[in-house]
Phi, psi and omega in degrees: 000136165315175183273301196335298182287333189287311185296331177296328196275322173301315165278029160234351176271336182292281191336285200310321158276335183285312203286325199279332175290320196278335159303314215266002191250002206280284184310326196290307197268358164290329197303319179291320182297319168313292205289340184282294217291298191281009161057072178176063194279333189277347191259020157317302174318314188325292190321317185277311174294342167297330191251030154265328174286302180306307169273015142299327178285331162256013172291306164311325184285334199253000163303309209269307164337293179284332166315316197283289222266008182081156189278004182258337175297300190297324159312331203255326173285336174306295177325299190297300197329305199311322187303291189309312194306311157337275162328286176315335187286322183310350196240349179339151151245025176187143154331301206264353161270343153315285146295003185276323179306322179307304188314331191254340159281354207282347194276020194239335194277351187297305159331263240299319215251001193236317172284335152342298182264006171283287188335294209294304149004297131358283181290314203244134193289173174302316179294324185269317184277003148319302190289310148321358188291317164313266196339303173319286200321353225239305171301328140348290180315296188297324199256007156303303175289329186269336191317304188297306191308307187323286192311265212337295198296324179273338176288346173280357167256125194316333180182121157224120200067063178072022197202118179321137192295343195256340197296331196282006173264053113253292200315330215252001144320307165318287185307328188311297244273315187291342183298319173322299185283337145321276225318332195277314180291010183265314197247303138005049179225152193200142150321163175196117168275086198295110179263172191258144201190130166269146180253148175293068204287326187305310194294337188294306218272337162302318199292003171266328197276346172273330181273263241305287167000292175309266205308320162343280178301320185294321178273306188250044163290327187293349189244328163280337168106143175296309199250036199268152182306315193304317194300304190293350195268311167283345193295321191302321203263351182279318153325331203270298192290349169283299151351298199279315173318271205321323176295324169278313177309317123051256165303348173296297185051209181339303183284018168292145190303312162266159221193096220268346179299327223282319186293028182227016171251104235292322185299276201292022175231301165316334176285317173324287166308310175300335183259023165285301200294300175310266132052289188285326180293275214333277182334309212293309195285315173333294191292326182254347183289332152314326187281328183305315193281352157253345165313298197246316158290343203118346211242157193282162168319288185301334132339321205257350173293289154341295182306340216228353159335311216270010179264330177264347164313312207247346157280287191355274180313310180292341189272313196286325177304304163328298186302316174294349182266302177317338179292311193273345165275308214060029180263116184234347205315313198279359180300294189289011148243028144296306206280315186291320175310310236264309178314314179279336188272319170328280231275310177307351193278298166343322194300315221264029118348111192212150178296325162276011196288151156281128194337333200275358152328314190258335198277352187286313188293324159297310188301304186283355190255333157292333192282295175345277156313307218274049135230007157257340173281315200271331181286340189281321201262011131299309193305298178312281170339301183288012160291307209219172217281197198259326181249017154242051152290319172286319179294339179302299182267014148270308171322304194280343181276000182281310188288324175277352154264040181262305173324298188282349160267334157311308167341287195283307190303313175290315173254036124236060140283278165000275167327281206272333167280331197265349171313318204272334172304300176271007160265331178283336179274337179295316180267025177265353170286150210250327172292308168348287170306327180263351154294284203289338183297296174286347178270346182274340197256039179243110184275316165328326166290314193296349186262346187304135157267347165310335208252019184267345154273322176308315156331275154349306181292313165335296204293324185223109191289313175008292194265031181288341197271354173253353186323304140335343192283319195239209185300155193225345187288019181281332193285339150333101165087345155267166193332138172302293161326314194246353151302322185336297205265031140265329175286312140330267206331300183303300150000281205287344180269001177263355167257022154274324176304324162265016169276317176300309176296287222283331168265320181300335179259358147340291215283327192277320188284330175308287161293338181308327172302319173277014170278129168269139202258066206288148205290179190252165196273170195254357194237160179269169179307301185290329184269339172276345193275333208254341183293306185320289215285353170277316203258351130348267200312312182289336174282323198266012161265334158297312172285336172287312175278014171237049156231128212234165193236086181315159177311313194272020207038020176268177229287148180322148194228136191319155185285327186299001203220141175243143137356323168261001155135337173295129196293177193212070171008081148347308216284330182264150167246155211274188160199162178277160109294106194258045117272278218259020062162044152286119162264110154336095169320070168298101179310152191265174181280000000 
């Protein structure tokens, strides 16, 4: 393909990213405001793990897909799914219709999010899509910065057009999603060789019976008890259901949703793993570091939308700088333990977190943990691709972007698991500090405070503490405006259990730099997918017309005479095979292809 055509096919893939990216930055600072208004802040996870699970579940399936039926039907189906999911989330009435909605967005985003890089994959040799790398990373970027301003402004506004202001961060996806889906049904055009492949349905419908369980029990293991009938219950069917998966891909062989060969290849089962691993830090800091800057600094969603620059400020700079050395070296090996190292020095800075810490403090912490990502996201899934051969590049790279949202749907699930069992704890060692208590102690004997109505539910929670370990749990806008003295030990609580989250980020991405040394960087290939699928089918064609001539046709139409032999009986150099020339009845050498 020309650059001309690569860009035209690259700006139908940016529209298409744009919409599943500008989503996933949209949703993060909006989520408190959502979660006040619809009376549910512990039911959050739901919301995020529902649209984690569905596109996870469906990212390998629409990789296996697009191998058979070509990638452009299936992007255009992607767009559309995401679109309805959109709407319905825009009319929610409730946190858990909330996630069903998310969820049904989530099956459109797996498209969105995986066939991009099958395409580029496609198009471009391993060595050359570093440097196209930019343009995503540049959509990326934008809709990373404005995504958060977006959200903050409108869930910060109360009702636009008859409608809650948070309803328009899923609403205002549509027109964005339909210019997309022109651009793509416009520009979107790429070969496609259709091959014949049974589809894996067994492997589709185990791997939800192996996951959903798993990630279940990861959110409400805390409220039903780890060892609770409901838990074991889910530990029996998720086990069963991995079990039952691995036996169908198996069996499967080639036409498997995961194509278990892929793993005997040394590259793609270490890039895999580290990107399980990236996968859960990546999240785990996305999701909760927002809630720390409005919880505990204060800040409004568009502050913490702000607040979160300096983490795409530092993926930005790391993908791009990577990507042009990777372009002009062809070299990756040292990104993923630069990126990971980098990652581990992030989540460590984070521990020494404290509620009086200053913002800029998190924002440092951010900044190193983005310099991290943005030299692994784009290097794990070249490392896979450049693994295996030209007609598993989509199956390839849906896999591996499946196992790191396999990684990131644990991540969110588990450490706000985490998060909401350590609240109650650490709200109690808080109000067990003796300046604490002597703040509140001198903020009660105060009648401004007591007449104040900002202050009237912590009041309440005083009189009857029961409910201080869940005070959090729900609506959270009671701390808006209240007495400084008695928001402390919710603010402290909240605090000290989110950097139990991050000592948890900080041994998984440990464990991830530790292996990035046993990642083989194998060099990367110089041809694209597509110029190798068309190289095969040349010296294919070239083979089998070479194999076709050596049964030979006399001039005179009598019966063929073997290649090893000429007509008058005199031998005829086998190793080329020959063909007639019926103007001068002379035989010819056909050089093979």
């Amino acid at each position: 393909m020309t650059h001309r055509q690569i860009l035209f096919v690259i700006f139908g893939l940016m529209a298409g990213m744009f919409l599943s990216s500008l989503d996933q930055t949209i949703v993060g600072t909006s989520m408190r405001t959502i979660a006040d208004d619809l009376d549910g802040l512990a039911l959050q996870a739901w919301v995020t793990t529902a649209y984690l699970i569905t596109s996870t579940i469906s990212t390998p399936i629409y990789g296996k897909l697009s191998d058979i039926f070509g990638r452009r039907p299936l992007f255009i189906i992607a767009i559309v799914i995401f679109l309805g999911g959109s709407v319905a989330a825009g009319f929610a009435d409730s946190m858990y219709q909330l996630a069903i909605f998310r969820a049904l967005q989530g099956l459109g985003a797996g498209g969105l999010m995986a066939l991009p890089l099958a395409i580029m994959g496609d198009i471009l040799a391993p060595r050359e899509r570093a440097k196209y790398q930019g343009y995503f990373l540049a959509v990326f970027g934008v809709s990373s910065v404005i995504g958060p301003l977006i959200g903050g402004l409108l869930s910060g506004t109360p009702e636009i057009l008859f409608l809650n202001g948070w309803r328009w961060v899923f609403l205002i996806n549509l027109p964005i999603g339909l210019v997309a889906l022109a651009i793509v049904m416009r520009f979107l055009h790429i070969p496609h060789t259709r091959r014949a492949a049974r589809i894996d349905w067994w492997g589709a419908v185990t791997v939800v019976i192996g996951l959903v369980p798993l990630l279940l029990v990861a959110e409400k293991g805390r409220d039903w008890g780890w060892g609770s009938g409901y838990s074991i219950a889910c530990y029996v069917v998720g086990a069963l259901g991995i079990g039952a998966f691995i036996l169908s891909e198996k069996l499967m062989g080639d036409d498997a949703l995961i194509p278990l060969t892929l793993f005997k290849n040394a590259t793609f089962r270490m890039a895999t793993v580290i990107g399980v691993l990236v996968g859960f830090g990546m999240f785990g800091a996305m999701m909760t570091i927002p809630l720390y800057l409005q919880l505990v600094q204060g800040a409004t969603p568009t502050e913490s939308g702000f607040l979160m620059l300096p983490m795409i400020l530092g993926l930005m700079i790391a993908s791009i700088v990577s990507g042009q050395l990777i372009s002009r070296t062809g070299q990756y090996g040292i990104f993923p333990k630069v990126g990971t190292g980098l990652m581990v020095l992030g989540f460590f800075w984070l521990t020494f977190l404290t509620a009086d810490k200053p913002v800029i403090w998190v924002m440092i912490g951010m900044f190193f943990i983005g310099l991290g990502l943005g030299q692994l996201m784009q290097t794990l899934t070249i490392a896979s691709q450049n693994s295996v051969g030209p007609k598993d590049i989509g199956v390839a790279t849906s896999s591996s972007t499946f196992f790191r949202q396999i990684g990131g749907t644990l991540g969110v699930a588990v450490l706000f698991s985490v998060l909401f069992s350590r609240i109650p704890d650490t709200i109690a060692a808080a109000f067990s500090s003796r300046s604490v208590r002597d703040g509140i102690a001198v903020a009660t004997a105060d009648p401004n405070v007591l007449a104040d109505p900002s202050n009237k539910q912590i009041l309440g929670l005083l009189q009857n503490p029961t409910g201080l370990g869940t005070a959090l749990d729900g609506d959270t806008s009671f701390l808006n405006g209240s007495d400084p003295r008695l928001a402390a030990p919710f603010l402290e609580g909240f605090s000290n259990a989110t950097v139990t989250i991050y000592w948890v980020g900080l041994g998984v991405v440990l464990v991830a730099f530790i292996l990035s040394f046993f990642l083989k960087a194998t060099p990367l290939r110089a041809k694209s997918a597509l110029q190798e699928n068309a190289d095969n089918e040349a010296a294919l064609l070239a083979q089998t017309a070479a194999d076709a001539a050596g049964t030979l046709v006399t001039p005179g139409g009598g019966v063929g005479v073997p290649s090893g032999s000429a007509s008058d009986g005199n031998p005829v150099d086998d190793r080329r095979p020959v063909r007639n020339d019926g103007d001068r009845g002379a035989r010819q050498p056909i050089e093979r292809g």
